[in-house]
C-alpha positions as CSV (number, residue, x, y, z in Angstrom):
1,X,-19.7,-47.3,-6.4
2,X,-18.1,-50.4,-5.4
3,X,-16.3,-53.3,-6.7
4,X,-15.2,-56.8,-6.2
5,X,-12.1,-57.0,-7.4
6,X,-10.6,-60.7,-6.2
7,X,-12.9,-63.5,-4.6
8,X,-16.2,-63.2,-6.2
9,X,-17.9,-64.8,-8.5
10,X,-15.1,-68.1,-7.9
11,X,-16.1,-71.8,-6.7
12,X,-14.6,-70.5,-3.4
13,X,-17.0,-67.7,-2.7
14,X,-19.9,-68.3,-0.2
15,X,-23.2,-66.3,-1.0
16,X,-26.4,-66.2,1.0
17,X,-30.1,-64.8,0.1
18,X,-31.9,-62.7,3.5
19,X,-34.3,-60.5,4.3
20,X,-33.8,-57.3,5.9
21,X,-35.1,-56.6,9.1
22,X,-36.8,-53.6,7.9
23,X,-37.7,-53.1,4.5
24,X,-35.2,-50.3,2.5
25,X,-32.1,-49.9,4.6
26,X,-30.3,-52.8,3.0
27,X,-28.4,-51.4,-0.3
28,X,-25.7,-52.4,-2.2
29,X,-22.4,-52.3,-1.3
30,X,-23.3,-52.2,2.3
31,X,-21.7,-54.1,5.1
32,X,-25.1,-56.7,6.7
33,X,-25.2,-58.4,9.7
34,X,-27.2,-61.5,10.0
35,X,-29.0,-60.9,13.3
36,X,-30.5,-63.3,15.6
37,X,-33.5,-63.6,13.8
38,X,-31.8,-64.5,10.6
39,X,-32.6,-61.3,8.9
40,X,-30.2,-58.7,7.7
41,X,-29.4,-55.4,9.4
42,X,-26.8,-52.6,9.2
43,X,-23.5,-54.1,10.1
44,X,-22.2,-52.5,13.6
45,X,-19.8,-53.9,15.4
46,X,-19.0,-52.4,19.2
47,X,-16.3,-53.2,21.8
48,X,-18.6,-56.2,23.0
49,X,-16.9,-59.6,23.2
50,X,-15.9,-61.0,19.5
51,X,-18.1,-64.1,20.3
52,X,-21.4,-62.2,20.3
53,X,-20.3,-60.3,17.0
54,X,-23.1,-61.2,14.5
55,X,-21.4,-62.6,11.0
56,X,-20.5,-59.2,8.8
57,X,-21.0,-59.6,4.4
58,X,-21.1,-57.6,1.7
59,X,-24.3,-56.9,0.4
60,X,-24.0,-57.7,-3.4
61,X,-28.0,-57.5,-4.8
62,X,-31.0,-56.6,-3.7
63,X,-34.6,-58.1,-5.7
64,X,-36.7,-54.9,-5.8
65,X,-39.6,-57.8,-5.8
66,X,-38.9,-59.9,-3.2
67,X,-37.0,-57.7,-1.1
68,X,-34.4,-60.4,-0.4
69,X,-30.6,-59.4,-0.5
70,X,-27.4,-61.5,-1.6
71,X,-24.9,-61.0,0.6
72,X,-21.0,-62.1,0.1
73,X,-20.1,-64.0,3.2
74,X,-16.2,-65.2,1.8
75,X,-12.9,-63.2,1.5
76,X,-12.5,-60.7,-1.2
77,X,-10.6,-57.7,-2.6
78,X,-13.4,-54.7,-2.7
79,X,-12.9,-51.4,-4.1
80,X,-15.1,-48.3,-2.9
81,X,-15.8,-44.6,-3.0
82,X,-16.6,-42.7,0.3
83,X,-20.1,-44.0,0.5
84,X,-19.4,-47.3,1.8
85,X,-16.7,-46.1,4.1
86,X,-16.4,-43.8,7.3
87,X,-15.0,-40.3,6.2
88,X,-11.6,-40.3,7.9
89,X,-7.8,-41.2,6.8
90,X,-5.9,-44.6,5.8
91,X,-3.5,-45.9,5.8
92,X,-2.0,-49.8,4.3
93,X,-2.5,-52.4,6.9
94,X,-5.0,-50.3,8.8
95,X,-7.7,-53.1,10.7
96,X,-11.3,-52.5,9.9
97,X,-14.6,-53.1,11.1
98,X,-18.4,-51.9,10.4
99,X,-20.2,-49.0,11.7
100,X,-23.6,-48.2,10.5
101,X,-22.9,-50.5,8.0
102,X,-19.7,-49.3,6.4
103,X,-16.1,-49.9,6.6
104,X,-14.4,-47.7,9.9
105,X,-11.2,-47.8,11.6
106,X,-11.1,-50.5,13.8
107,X,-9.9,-50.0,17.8
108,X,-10.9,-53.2,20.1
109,X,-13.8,-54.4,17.8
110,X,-13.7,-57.3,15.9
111,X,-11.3,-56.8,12.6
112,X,-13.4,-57.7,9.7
113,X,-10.5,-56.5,7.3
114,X,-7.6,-54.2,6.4
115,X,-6.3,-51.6,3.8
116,X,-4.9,-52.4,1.0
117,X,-4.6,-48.8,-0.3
118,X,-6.5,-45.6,0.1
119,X,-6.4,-43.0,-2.3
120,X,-7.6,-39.6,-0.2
121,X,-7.6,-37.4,-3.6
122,X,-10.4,-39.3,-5.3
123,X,-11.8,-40.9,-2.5
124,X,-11.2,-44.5,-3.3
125,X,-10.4,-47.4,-0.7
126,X,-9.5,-51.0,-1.6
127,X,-9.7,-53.3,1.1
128,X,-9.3,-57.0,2.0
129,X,-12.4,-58.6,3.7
130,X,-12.2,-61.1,6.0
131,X,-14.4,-64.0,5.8
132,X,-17.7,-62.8,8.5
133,X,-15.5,-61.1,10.5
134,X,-13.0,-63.4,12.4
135,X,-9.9,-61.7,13.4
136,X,-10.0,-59.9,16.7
137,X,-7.7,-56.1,17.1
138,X,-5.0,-56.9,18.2
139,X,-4.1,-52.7,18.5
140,X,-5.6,-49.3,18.4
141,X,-4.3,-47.3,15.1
C-alpha cells in the first residue's frame, strides 16, 4: 500500500511514461531510476558523487499492455507500509534515499527525502519526496 497524500494529481506535479529496463521489476509504489538509456530501473543510490545520481520518482502505474510505467518525478507527501521501505527505525527529519528501489536511511548518498512520521506499531511511514533527488547528506543519522 501506498499513498500520495500532497502533490499529486495538481498543475504542479511533473509525470513521465518509461519503459523498464527489464520487463516485471517495475511495480507500483516503487522508487525508479531513469538510467542512461532512458529506461527505468530499481532506484539505488550509492556513496558515488551526487552528479552521477540518476533522477529518483515514484512509480505511480504500470500498463499491463504496454509495459510502460508512470512515474512521479515532482515533490510530494507519500504514505507507505513496510514494502516500499527498508525494515529499520525512524525517526522525524530522518534523510532518505533509495536502495533496491525503496525508501532507506540515508548516510553520504544523495537525500531524496525525509520523515515526516513513522509509525513502528503498524508499520506505516509518511515521507516528503524531493523532487528527483537533489539535496545532498549533509550528516550520518
Amino acid at each position: 500500500m501506498y499513498n500520495i497524500r500532497k502533490g499529486w494529481p495538481c498543475d504542479g506535479a511533473l509525470d513521465e511514461t518509461l519503459v523498464p529496463a527489464a520487463p516485471k521489476t517495475i511495480t507500483n509504489g516503487m522508487l525508479a531510476a531513469i538510467n542512461t538509456s532512458g529506461k527505468l530501473e530499481k532506484a539505488n543510490l550509492t556513496a558515488a558523487a551526487a552528479a552521477a545520481d540518476p533522477m529518483i520518482g515514484i512509480v505511480i502505474g504500470v500498463d499491463k499492455m504496454s509495459g510502460k510505467c508512470t512515474l512521479l518525478m515532482s515533490d510530494c507527501i507519500i504514505e507507505m507500509d513496510s514494502e516500499h521501505f527498508a525494515t529499520d527505525t525512524y525517526t522525524p527529519n530522518m534523510s532518505l534515499t533509495a536502495k533496491d528501489g525503496k525508501f532507506a536511511k540515508a548516510t553520504t548518498e544523495t537525500v531524496i527525502g525525509r520523515v515526516l512520521s513513522y509509525d513502528a506499531v503498524n508499520q506505516m511511514l509518511r515521507v516528503l519526496k524531493f523532487s528527483a533527488g537533489i539535496m545532498p547528506a549533509v550528516s550520518a543519522e
